[in-house]
Each structure stands twice: as C-alpha cells, then as structure tokens.
N, C-alpha and C positions, 0 to 999 in steps of 0.2 A: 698884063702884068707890068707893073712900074718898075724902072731903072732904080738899083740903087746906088747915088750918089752922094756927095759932102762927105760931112759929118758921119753919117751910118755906116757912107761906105768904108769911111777910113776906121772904124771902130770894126770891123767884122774883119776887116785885113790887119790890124792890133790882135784884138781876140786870136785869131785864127795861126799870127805869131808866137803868139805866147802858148800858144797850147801847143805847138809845134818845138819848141825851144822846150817846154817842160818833159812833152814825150821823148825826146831825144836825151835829157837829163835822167831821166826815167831808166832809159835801156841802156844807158850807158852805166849807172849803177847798177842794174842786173846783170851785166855782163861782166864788171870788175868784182862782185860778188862769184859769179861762175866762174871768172879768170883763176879768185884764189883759190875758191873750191878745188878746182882742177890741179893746181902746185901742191896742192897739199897732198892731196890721193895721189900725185905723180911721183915726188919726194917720198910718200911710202912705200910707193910701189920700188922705185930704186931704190930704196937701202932694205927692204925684205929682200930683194935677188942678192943684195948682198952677203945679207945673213944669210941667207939659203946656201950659197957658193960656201960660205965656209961651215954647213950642214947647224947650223945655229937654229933650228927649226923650232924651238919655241921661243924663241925672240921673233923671229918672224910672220909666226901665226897673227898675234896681235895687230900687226900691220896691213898684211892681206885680208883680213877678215874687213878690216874697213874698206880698205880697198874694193871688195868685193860688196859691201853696202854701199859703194857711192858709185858702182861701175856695176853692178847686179846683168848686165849682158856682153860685160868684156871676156871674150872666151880668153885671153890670155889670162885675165885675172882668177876667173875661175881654176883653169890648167894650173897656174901658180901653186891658186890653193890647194886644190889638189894634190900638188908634190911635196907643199909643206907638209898637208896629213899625211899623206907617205912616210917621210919622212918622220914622223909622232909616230909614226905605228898604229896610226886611224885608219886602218883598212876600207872599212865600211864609208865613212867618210868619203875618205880620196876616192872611193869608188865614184861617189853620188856626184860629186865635182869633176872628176875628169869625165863625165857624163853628160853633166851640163854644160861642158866647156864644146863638145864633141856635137850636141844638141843645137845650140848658138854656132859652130860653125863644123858642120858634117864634113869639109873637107879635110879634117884630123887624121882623117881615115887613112891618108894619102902624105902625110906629114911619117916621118920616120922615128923622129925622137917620140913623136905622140905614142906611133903605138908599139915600138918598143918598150917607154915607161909606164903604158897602161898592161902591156905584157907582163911586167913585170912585179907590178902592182896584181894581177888576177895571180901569177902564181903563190906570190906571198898570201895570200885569199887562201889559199890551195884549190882553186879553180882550174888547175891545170888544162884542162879542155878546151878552154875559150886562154888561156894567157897562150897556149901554143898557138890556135885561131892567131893571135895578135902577133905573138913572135914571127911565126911562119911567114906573115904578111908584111914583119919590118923585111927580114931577109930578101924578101921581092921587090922592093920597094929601089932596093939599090944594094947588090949584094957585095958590093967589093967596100963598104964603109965602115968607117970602126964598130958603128951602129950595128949592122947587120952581124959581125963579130960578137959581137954582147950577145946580141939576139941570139944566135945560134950556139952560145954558151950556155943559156937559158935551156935552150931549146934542149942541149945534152944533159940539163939537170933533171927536168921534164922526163925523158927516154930515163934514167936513171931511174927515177920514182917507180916509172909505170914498169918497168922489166922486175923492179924492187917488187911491186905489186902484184905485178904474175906469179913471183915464186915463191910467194908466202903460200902454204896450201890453206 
C-alpha cells in the first residue's frame, strides 16, 4: 500500500477538518436547540407550582400538560399532573397520573406526601379500601409528621363512613 503524501495528504487532513469543525457546529446547535427546549418546559413547570400553591388549578393544567408532552417520563411531572387534576376534580384522571408517576418511579411507595395524596385522592374516588391501604401506609412511613396527621384524619373519615355503613340496615 502507498504512503500518502503532498498534496492528497494535506487535502484528506483539510477534508477531515472541515467535517470536524462542521459536526461540532452541528451539535452545538442541537444542543442550544435542547438547551431552550429545556428553559421552556422548566419555566412551566415553575410557575404551574406556582399556580398550583395558590390552588389556581386551571391556570396550571395548561402548563403541566406540556410539561408532561415534553418530559412524557418525568415522574414528578406526571405526580404534578396529577394533583392538578385532583385539584379539577378529575378523579379518574389524577388516578391514571399518579399511576404513572408511581409506574416511572415505584419508590413513591415510600415517599409520604405521595401516598398520603394518592390516599387521598382513592377516598374522594370513594375507594375507601385501597385510600385506607394508602393512608395506613403514610402513618407508617413516619408517624409523628404533620403528614401522618392528615393521614390519620383521613383515616377517621374513612372509620366514619364504614361504622356510617354498618348501621344503615
């Protein structure tokens, strides 16, 4: 095989720059493309918690809903959306989301606000059955927390219903 030198060789070291210099021009705009994507979905996702904090839950939906088309395996985005439809009175909904959120990361399980707000989300359901299942299991979680307080607030509405239930004949 022949060496190559001159002329060829210094054209296949030119070439081999330039395509070098163009693929780095390349990913560099893919990347400041993904950069703003990212600000954008970030900046929604911060002022949906906002609106959310002051229970503005249909200003917020609009937000998280992209949020959640441009992050489709963020479980927090999911969990969000979820509490917005809570929050709507989409039961059904915020089911299928705190679902998915719980699905994408199973250690929700173990999370205290999780499953006291999906506790509480199954009772408004009136799933009582599975929202105690959930309540029960925030109170374990850490029972001296305000958390676990709610929860076993919950948990007295619940005992309420079902004694309510027994004495209907």
């Amino acid at each position: 095989m022949a060496a190559i030198t001159g002329p060829v060789r210094n054209a296949v070291v030119y070439v081999l720059a330039a395509a070098a210099v163009v693929g780095l021009l390349i990913g560099y705009n893919i990347a400041s493309d993904q950069n703003k994507q990212f600000l954008k979905t970030f900046q929604a996702f911060q002022q949906s918690q906002t609106l959310m904090q002051q229970q503005q839950y249909a200003q917020a939906e609009p937000l998280l809903k992209k949020v959640v088309e441009a992050q489709p395996h963020s479980f927090m985005a999911l969990w969000n959306y979820g509490i917005c439809q809570f929050g709507l009175k989409h039961y059904d909904l915020a089911d299928e989301y705190f679902t998915k959120a719980r699905e994408q990361r199973p250690f929700l399980l173990n999370d205290q606000l999780y499953v006291t707000q999906y506790g509480e989300l199954l009772y408004a359901k009136g799933d009582l059955a599975r929202a105690k299942e959930y309540l029960e299991r925030s109170v374990s979680l850490n029972a001296g927390t305000d958390l676990a307080k709610e929860a076993k607030s919950w948990l007295d509405k619940i005992q309420a219903k079902e004694a309510q239930a027994r004495a209907k004949p």
